[in-house]
BAVODREN-133634 format. One line per field, with one value per residue (C-alpha): x, y, z; residue in three letters. Coordinates in steps of 0.25 Angstrom, whole numbers, plus 5000, padded with zeros to 4 digits. Layout:
BEGIN
east	(X|...)
north	(Y|...)
up	(Z|...)
residuo	(ALA|...)
***
This chain:
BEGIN
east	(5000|5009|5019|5007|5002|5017|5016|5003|5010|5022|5013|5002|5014|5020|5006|5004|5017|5016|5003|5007|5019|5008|5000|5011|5014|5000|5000|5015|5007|4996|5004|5016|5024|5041|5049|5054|5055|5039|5037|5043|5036|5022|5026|5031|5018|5009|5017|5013|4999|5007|5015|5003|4994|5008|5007|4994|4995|5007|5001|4988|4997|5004|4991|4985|4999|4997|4982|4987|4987|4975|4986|4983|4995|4993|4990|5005|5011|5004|5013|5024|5025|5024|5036|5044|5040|5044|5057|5062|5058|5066|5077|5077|5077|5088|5097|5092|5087|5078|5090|5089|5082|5080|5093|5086|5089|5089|5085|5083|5076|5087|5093|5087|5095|5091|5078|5064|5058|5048|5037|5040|5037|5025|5021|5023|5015|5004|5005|4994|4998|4998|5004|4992|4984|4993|4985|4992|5001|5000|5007|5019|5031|5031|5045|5058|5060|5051|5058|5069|5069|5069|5067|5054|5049|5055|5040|5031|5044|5040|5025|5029|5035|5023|5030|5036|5048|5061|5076|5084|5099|5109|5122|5129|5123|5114|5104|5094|5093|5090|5080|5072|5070|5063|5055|5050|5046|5040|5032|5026|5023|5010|4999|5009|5007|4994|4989|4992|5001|5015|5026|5039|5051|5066|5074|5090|5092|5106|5102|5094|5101|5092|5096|5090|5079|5067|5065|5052|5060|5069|5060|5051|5064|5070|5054|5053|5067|5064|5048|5046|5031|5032|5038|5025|5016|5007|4993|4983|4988|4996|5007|5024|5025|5020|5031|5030|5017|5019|5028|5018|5006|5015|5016|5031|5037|5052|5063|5074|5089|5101|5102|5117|5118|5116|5128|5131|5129|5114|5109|5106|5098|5091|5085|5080|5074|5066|5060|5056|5049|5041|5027|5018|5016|5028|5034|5050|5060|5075|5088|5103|5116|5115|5128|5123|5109|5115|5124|5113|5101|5113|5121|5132|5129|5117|5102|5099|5089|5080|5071|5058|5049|5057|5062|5072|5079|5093|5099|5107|5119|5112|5114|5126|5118|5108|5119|5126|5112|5110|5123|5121|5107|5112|5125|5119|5117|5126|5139|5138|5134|5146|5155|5149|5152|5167|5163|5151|5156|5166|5160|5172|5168|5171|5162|5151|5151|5148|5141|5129|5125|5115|5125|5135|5131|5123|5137|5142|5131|5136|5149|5149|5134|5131|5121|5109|5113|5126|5136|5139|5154|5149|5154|5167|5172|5168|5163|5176|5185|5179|5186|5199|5200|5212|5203|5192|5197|5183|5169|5173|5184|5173|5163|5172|5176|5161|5159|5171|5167|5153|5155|5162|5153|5141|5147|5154|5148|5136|5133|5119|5121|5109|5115|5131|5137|5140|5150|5164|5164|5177|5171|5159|5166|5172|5161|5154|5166|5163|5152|5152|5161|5152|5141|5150|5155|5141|5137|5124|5121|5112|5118|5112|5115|5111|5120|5132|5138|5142|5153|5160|5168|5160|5171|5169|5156|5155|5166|5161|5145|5150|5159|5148|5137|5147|5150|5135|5129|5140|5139|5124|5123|5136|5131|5115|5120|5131|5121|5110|5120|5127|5115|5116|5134|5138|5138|5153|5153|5138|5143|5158|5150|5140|5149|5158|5147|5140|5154|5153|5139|5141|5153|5143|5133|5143|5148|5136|5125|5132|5119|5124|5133|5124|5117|5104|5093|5086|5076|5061|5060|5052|5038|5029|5021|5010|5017|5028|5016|5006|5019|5021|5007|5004|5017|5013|4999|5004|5016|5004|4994|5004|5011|4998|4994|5007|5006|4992|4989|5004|5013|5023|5024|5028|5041|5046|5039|5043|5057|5048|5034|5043|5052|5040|5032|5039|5048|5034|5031|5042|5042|5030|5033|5045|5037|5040|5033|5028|5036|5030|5026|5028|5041|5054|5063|5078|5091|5088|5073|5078|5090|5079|5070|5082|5085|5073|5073|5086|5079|5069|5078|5086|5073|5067|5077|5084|5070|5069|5082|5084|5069|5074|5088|5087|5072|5082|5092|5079|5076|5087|5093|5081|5074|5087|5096|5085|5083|5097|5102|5093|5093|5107|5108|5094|5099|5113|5106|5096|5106|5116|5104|5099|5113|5113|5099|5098|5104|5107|5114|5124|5123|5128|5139|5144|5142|5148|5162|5162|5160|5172|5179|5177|5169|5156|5150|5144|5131|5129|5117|5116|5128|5121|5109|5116|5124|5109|5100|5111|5124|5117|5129|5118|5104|5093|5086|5075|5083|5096|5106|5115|5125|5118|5126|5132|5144|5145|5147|5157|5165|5165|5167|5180|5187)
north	(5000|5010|5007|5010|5022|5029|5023|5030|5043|5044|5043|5054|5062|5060|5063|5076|5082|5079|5086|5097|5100|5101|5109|5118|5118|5122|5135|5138|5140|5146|5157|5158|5156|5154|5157|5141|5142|5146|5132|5126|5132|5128|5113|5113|5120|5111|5099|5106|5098|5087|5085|5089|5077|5067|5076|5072|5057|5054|5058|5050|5038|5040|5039|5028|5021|5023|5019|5006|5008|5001|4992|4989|4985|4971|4971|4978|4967|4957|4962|4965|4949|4945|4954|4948|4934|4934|4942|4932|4920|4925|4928|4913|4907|4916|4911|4897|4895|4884|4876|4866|4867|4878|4877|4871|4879|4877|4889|4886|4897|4906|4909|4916|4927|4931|4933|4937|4925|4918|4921|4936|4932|4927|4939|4948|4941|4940|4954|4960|4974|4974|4961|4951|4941|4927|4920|4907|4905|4892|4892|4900|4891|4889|4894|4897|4884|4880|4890|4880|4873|4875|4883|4875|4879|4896|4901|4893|4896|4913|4909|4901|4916|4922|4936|4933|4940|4931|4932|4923|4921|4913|4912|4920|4913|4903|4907|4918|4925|4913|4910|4923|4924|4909|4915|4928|4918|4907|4919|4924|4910|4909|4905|4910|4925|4930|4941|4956|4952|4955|4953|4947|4956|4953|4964|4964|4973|4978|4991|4996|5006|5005|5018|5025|5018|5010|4997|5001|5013|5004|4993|5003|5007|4992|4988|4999|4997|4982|4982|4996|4993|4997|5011|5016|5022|5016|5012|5019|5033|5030|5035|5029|5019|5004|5000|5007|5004|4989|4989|4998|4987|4976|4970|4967|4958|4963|4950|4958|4951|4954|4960|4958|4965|4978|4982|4978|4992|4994|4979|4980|4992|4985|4976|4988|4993|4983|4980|4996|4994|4981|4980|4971|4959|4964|4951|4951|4942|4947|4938|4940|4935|4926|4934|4947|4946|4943|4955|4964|4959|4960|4972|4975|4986|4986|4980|4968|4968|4958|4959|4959|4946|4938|4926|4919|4907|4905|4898|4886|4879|4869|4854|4850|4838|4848|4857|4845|4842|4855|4855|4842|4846|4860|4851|4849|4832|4820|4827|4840|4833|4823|4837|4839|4827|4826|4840|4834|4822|4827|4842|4849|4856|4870|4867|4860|4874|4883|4875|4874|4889|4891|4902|4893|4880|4891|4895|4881|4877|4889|4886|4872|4865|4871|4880|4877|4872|4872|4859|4851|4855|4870|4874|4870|4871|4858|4857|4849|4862|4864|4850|4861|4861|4871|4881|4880|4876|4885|4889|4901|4898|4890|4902|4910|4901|4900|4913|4915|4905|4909|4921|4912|4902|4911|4916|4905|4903|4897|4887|4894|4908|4914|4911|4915|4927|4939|4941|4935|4928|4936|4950|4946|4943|4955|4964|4957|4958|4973|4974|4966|4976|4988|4981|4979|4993|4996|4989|4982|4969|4977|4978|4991|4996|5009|5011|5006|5020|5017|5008|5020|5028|5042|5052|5042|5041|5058|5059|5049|5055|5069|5065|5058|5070|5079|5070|5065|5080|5085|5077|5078|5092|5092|5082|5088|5103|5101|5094|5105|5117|5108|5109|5124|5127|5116|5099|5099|5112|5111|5098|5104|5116|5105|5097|5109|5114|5101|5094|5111|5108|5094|5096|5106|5095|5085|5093|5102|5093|5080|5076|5063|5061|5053|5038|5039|5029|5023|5029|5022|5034|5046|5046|5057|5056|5067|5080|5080|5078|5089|5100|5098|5096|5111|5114|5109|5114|5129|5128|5121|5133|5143|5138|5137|5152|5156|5148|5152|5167|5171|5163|5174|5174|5157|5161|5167|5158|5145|5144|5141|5133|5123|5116|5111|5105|5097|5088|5083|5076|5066|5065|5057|5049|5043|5044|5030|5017|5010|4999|4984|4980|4964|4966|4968|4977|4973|4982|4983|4987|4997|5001|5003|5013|5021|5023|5027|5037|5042|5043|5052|5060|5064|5067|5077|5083|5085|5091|5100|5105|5105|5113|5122|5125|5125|5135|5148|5145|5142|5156|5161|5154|5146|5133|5126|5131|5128|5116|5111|5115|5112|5098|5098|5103|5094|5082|5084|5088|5077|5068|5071|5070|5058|5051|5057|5056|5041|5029|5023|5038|5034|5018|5019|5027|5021|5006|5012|5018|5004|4995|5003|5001|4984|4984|4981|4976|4989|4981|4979|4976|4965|4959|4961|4953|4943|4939|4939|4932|4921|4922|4921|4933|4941|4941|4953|4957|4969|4979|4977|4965|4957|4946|4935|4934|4945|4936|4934|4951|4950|4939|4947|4959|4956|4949)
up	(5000|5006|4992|4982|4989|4987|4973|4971|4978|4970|4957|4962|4966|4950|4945|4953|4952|4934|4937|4946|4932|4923|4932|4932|4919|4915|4924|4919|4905|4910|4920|4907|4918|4914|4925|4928|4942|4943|4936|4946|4956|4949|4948|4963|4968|4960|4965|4979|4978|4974|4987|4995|4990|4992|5008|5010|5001|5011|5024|5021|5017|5032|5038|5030|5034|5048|5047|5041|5055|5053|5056|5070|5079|5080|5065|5064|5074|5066|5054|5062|5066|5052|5049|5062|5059|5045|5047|5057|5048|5037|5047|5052|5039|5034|5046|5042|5058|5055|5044|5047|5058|5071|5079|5093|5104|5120|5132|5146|5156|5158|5171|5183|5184|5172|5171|5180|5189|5183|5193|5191|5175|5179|5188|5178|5167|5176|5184|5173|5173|5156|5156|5147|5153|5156|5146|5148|5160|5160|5147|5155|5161|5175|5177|5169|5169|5158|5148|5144|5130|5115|5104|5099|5113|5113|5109|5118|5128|5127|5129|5142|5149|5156|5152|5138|5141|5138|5138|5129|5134|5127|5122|5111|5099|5107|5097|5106|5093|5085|5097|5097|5082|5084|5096|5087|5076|5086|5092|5076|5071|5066|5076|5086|5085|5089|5079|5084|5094|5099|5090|5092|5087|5087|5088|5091|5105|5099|5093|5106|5115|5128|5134|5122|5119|5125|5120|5113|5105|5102|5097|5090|5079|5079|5074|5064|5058|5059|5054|5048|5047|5061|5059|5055|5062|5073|5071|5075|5077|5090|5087|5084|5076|5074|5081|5092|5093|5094|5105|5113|5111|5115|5101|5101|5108|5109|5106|5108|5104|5109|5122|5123|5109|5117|5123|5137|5144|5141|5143|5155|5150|5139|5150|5157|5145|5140|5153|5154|5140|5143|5146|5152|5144|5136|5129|5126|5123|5125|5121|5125|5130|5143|5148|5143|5150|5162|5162|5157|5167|5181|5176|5187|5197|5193|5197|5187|5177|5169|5159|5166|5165|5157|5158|5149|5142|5138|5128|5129|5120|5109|5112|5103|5098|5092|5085|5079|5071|5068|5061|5054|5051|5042|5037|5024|5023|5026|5022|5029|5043|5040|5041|5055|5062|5067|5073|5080|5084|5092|5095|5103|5115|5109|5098|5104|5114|5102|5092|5103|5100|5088|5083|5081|5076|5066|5061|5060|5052|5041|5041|5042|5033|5020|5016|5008|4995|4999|4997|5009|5008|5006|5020|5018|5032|5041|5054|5059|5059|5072|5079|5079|5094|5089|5082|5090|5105|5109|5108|5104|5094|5086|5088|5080|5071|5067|5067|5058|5048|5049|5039|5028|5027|5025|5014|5007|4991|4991|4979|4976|4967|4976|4990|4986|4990|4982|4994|4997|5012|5015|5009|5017|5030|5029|5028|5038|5048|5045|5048|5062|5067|5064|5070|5084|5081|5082|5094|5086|5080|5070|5056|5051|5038|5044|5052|5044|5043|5057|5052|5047|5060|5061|5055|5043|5039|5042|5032|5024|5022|5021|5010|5004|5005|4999|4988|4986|4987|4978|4967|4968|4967|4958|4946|4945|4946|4937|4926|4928|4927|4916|4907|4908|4909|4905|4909|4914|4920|4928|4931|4938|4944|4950|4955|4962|4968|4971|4981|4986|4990|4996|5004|5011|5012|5016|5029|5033|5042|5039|5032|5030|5042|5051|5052|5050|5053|5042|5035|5028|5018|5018|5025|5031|5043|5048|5054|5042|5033|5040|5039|5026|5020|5026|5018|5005|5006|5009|4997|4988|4991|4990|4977|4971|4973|4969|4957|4952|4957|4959|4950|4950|4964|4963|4959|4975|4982|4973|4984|4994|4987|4979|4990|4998|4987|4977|4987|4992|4981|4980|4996|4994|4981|4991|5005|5012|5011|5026|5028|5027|5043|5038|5033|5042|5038|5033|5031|5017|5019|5029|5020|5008|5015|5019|5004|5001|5010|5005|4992|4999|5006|4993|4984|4994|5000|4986|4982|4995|4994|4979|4978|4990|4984|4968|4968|4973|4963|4953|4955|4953|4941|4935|4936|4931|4939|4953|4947|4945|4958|4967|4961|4964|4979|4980|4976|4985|4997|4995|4994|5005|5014|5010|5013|5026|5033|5027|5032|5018|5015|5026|5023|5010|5011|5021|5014|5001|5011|5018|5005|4998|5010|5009|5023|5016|5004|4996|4996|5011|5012|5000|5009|5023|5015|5013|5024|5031|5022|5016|5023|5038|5043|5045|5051|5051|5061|5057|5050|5052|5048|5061|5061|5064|5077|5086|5090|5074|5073|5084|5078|5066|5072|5078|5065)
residuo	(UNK|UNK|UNK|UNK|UNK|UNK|UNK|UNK|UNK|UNK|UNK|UNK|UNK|UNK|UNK|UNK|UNK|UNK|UNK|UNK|UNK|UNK|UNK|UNK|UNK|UNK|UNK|UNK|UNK|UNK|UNK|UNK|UNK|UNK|UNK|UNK|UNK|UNK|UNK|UNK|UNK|UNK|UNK|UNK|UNK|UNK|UNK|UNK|UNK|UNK|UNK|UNK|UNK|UNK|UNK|UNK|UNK|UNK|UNK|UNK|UNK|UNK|UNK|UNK|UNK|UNK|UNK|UNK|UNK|UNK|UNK|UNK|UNK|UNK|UNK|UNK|UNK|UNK|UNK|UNK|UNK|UNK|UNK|UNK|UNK|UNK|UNK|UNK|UNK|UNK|UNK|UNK|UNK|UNK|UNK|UNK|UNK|UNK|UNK|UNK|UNK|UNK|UNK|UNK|UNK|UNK|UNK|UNK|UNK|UNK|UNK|UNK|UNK|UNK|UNK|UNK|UNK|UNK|UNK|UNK|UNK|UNK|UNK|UNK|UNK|UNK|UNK|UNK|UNK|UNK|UNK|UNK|UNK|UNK|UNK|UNK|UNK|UNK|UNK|UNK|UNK|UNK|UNK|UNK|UNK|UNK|UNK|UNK|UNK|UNK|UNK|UNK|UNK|UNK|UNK|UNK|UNK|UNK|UNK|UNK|UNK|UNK|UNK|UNK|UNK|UNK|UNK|UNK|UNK|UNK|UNK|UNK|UNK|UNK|UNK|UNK|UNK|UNK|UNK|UNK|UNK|UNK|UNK|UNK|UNK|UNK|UNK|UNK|UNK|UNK|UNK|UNK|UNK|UNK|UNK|UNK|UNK|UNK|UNK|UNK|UNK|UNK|UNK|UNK|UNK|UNK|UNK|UNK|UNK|UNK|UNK|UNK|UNK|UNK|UNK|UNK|UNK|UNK|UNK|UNK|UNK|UNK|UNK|UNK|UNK|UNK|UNK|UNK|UNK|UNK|UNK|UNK|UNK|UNK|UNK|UNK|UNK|UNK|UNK|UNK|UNK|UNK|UNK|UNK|UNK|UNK|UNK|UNK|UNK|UNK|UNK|UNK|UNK|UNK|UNK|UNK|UNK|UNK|UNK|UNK|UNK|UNK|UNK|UNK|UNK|UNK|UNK|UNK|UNK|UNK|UNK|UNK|UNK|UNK|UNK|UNK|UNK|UNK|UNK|UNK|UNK|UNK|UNK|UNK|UNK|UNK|UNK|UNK|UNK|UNK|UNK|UNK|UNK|UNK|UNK|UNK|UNK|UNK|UNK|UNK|UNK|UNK|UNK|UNK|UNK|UNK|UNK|UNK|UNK|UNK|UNK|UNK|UNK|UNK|UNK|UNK|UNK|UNK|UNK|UNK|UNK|UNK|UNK|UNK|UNK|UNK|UNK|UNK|UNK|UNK|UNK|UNK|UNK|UNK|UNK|UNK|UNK|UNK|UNK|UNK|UNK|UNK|UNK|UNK|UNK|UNK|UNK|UNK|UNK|UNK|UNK|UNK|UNK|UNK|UNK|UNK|UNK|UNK|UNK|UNK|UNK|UNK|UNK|UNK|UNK|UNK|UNK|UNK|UNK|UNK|UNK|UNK|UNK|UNK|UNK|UNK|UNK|UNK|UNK|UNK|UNK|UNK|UNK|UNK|UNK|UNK|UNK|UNK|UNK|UNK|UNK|UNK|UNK|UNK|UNK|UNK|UNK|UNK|UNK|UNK|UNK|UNK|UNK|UNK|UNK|UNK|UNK|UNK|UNK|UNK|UNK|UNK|UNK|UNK|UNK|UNK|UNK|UNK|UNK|UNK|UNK|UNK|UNK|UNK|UNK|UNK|UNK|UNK|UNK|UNK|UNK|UNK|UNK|UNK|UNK|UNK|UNK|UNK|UNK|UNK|UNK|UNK|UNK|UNK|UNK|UNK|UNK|UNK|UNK|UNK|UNK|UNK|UNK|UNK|UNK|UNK|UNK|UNK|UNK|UNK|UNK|UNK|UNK|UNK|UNK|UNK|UNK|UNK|UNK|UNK|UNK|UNK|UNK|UNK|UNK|UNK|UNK|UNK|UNK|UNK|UNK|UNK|UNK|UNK|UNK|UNK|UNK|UNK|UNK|UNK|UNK|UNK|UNK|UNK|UNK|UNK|UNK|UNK|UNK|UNK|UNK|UNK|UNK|UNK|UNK|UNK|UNK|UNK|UNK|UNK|UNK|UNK|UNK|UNK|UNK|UNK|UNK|UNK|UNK|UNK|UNK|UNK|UNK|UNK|UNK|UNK|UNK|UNK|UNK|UNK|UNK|UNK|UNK|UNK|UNK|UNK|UNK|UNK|UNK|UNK|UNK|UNK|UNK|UNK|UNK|UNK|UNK|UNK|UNK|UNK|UNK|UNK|UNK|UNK|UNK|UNK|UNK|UNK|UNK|UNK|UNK|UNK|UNK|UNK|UNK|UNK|UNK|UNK|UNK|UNK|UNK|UNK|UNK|UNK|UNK|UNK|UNK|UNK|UNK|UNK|UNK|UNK|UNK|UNK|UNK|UNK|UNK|UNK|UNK|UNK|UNK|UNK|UNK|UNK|UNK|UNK|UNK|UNK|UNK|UNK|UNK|UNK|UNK|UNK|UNK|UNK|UNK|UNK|UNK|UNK|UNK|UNK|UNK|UNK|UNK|UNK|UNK|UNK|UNK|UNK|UNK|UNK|UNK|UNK|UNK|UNK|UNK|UNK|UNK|UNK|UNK|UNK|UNK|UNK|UNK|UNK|UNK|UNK|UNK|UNK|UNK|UNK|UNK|UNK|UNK|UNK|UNK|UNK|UNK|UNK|UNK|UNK|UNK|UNK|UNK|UNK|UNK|UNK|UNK|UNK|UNK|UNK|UNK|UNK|UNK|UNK|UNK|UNK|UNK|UNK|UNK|UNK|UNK|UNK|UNK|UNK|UNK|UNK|UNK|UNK|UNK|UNK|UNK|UNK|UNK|UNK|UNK|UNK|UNK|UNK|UNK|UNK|UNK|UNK|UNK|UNK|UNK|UNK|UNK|UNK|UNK|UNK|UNK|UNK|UNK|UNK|UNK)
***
């Protein structure tokens, strides 16, 4: 709907403004008028009624968006899960968690000290005071004693805590994450999901800063950069945005990953904060570190803390009888389990220590079993390196073996065409290896290509963007004043005069306001809301009445006044040809999504504010000189101007300059986001989560980061 209607706007608009050229064609003949400038100001005034209908046109398509507010909240959450539910299921196939079958995982209740007393649990759930109506307590377990088991049992498991507020503990790589995606899933699976209710959402804790953000402000941006369906407006009239207005109704349940992704100073916090932000009845599930927890729950010094009303489970190391199956069971037939059994058969100590973790004997399995349609021998290294009790006296040492090999296998050639790489593996470690250590530079999990400009130290990229606006405006204003002026002195000498003038010009643009200096957030492209529209709506109808008079009783009169009529009408009309298009609620966002509304918006941000500032600047010298000499130039300084803006106020200004420095440089491939595509959705490097890309490990990062 929302794509037709601009369709339908931009084609009005392109009717109108032929209209409003023959209209003013007609009263040039009828007035004799032939002063250029006073045509111009004919066109631009009947365009005026052009740029007020596409004002009115836009501000009624706002509100009939918003009225698809008719969407009711639970009709919203009901989208919203269908957007969660297939985002996850694409995520799991994509790591291949269920080839050949789902890892089996074991929990057990987790440990006293760590969590509230189960009558407390119980007290709380029944207390009333918001909290719903204990349906089924019989269907709650009696204690912490009945949470141990399986992964087969992880949903019925959450139905059994009388609060619904877990904590999931485990090892580094025991497989919490893994865990929590199946939970999420196992809570949207048909039948299981009651329609309008809450919604589970994943989200990664390592981009929240607790001391500036509550957990709702926080989990308001991360839901509109993950579902921008949800960055709309609420329903109703209520006011904030779809987001927002799902958290207040209690319809998302927060799974929140990572708590000992946050730096270790403002844990402790993190805890306090969500506890402040939860309500009664207030569903949560929260995974982390067994360590980190610890440390974060009993700071030193300082009172403890727990998260209140939860209980938890922690993971436990896999059984080595199920890993070796597993193994055998991805091998690829008789010959590839053949490769497996002198290292199962005899299973040294450091091996059979970190195999059990699902982490691990997932990284084996690359390295070691073939791909699909790969040959048996495919894999070319063979399990039996690991019986090296010299390489690998540890745990440790084999972890880091994997991870080391991890990398080459992914990317080793692949017999099928469609699954090779357009990459080489050493080319692609590289990179990677790069891009780890921005990441732990950064302090984040979150691969953002937003904020890759932060890659570069801050004297760089301010050097580096003012150079570029100097050289970008310059040559703008440089080649299209140079070929107006050359129609009239001369090609070569309009264009040496333009381009003079034009690198004066941009060295003024590239040090004065560092227009392009900063890291901007991404944009979803141009779209008005109410005040803006109201504003400039009183605008257009007063430059619309006044142009009109002038033009019909007083066209003499057009000519003083054009300076001011004409900038305030003609940008209008393309504002609303390109006005932004509401995102799809049943669709997750992805990097590239997001990357694609920023462009856009960059697109916007050069047409109208070249037209402003090319209207505003070339009618003066219109005047002056004539309509060539107004039109040249102020298409010139518009288009500069328009540019240099755009490049700075958009986050794809700044990402592709700094890709293009970084690339020349051999630190990235020049298609980044080709390559970051592909090491998630073939090479398993990567996985996505919302809008921004992570290794699929944070200890595959940190082992990255330090080769």
């Amino acid at each position: 709907m929302g794509r037709s209607r601009t369709r339908r706007t931009g084609v009005i608009a392109l009717l109108l403004l032929l209209g409003s050229t023959v209209a003013a064609l007609v009263l040039y003949r009828r007035y004799h008028l032939s002063n250029g400038a006073t045509l111009v100001g004919l066109v631009g005034g009947v365009t005026g009624l052009t740029g007020l209908w596409l004002t009115w046109a836009a501000f009624k398509a706002d509100r009939e968006e918003a009225a698809a507010g008719n969407l009711t909240l639970p009709a919203i959450a009901d989208q919203l899960a269908i957007a969660v539910r297939r985002q996850w299921e694409d995520e799991a196939a994509l790591r291949r968690l269920n080839d050949p079958y789902p890892l089996p995982v074991r929990w057990a209740p987790a440990s006293s000290t760590l969590v509230d007393d189960w009558g407390s649990l119980v007290r709380l759930a029944t207390s009333g005071a918001g909290w719903p109506p204990a349906a089924q307590p019989v269907a709650w377990a009696t204690g912490p004693g009945g949470l141990g088991g399986g992964d087969a049992e992880l949903v019925g498991l959450f139905d059994q805590v009388p609060t619904g507020r877990l904590v999931v503990l485990g090892e580094p790589g025991a497989g919490k994450t893994i865990l929590i995606v199946r939970l999420v899933l196992g809570l949207l699976a048909e039948g299981r999901r009651a329609s309008g209710g809450p919604v589970p959402v994943l989200v990664t804790l390592a981009s929240w800063n607790p001391r500036e953000q509550t957990l709702y402000q926080w989990l308001e941006q991360r839901l509109a950069a993950d579902y921008p369906g949800l960055a709309e407006p609420a329903p109703g009239g209520i006011g904030g945005s779809r987001a927002r207005a799902l958290l207040d109704a209690g319809l998302i349940l927060p799974v929140l990953d990572g708590l000992d992704e946050i730096p270790d100073p403002v844990r402790g916090a993190t805890i306090a904060r969500i506890n402040d932000a939860l309500r009664p009845g207030q569903r949560v599930v929260l995974s982390s570190r067994t360590v980190d927890y610890q440390q974060a729950i009993s700071p030193p010094g300082r009172p403890e803390i727990r998260l209140t009303g939860a209980t938890g489970i922690e993971l436990r190391p896999l059984d080595v009888a199920v890993v070796a199956d597993y193994l055998r069971g991805s091998a690829g037939g008789p010959a590839g389990v053949a490769r497996w059994d002198p290292l199962l058969a005899a299973w040294p100590p450091p091996v059979a220590q970190a195999l059990t973790t699902p982490l691990m004997a997932s990284l084996a399995r690359t390295i070691y079993n073939p791909r699909p349609g790969e040959p048996v021998l495919a894999a070319g290294r063979t399990p039996a390196e690991l019986l090296d009790p010299t390489r690998f006296p540890t745990s440790t040492a084999v972890a880091e073996h994997l991870f080391d090999a991890f990398i080459a296998a992914a990317y080793r050639p692949h017999p099928d065409r469609a699954q090779r790489c357009p990459w080489p593996a050493a080319d692609a470690e590289r990179w990677l290896i790069f891009l780890a250590r921005h990441l732990e530079h950064l302090g984040t999990p979150d691969l953002a290509w937003w904020q890759l400009s932060h890659a570069q130290p801050p004297w760089q990229r301010r050097l580096l963007t003012m150079l570029v606006a100097w050289l970008v405006a310059g040559l703008a204003f440089g080649l299209v004043f140079g070929l107006v002026f050359g129609l009239v002195f001369g090609l070569i000498n309009g264009l040496i005069n333009g381009l003079i003038y034009g690198f004066a010009a941009g060295l003024a643009v590239g040090l004065a306001g560092r227009l392009t200096g900063g890291v901007q957030p991404p944009r979803r492209a141009i779209r008005w809301r109410a005040p803006s529209v109201a504003r400039l709506t009183g605008g257009l109808v007063l430059t619309v009445v006044l142009t009109v008079v002038l033009t019909v009783v007083l066209p003499t009169v057009l000519l003083g006044v054009i300076v001011i009529v004409l900038p305030f009408v003609l940008p209008f009309v393309l504002v609303f040809v390109i006005t932004g298009v509401p995102a799809d609620l049943a669709e997750a966002a992805s990097s590239a999504s997001i990357l694609r509304l920023d462009r856009a918006a960059f697109r916007s941000l050069v047409i109208v504010i070249g037209l402003v500032v090319g209207l505003a600047v070339g009618l003066p010298f219109g005047l002056a000189g004539g309509l060539g000499v107004g039109l040249g130039f102020g298409l010139a300084v518009g288009l500069a101007g328009g540019l240099a803006v755009g490049l700075g106020q958009t986050a794809w200004g700044a990402f592709v300059l700094t890709r293009v420095w970084l690339a020349a440089r051999g630190r990235i491939p020049f298609d980044l986001m080709a390559f970051l595509a592909d090491a998630h959705e073939k090479r398993g490097v990567l996985r996505q989560v919302g809008a921004v890309y992570q290794f699929r490990h944070i200890e595959l990062q940190r082992r990255l980061a330090t080769r």
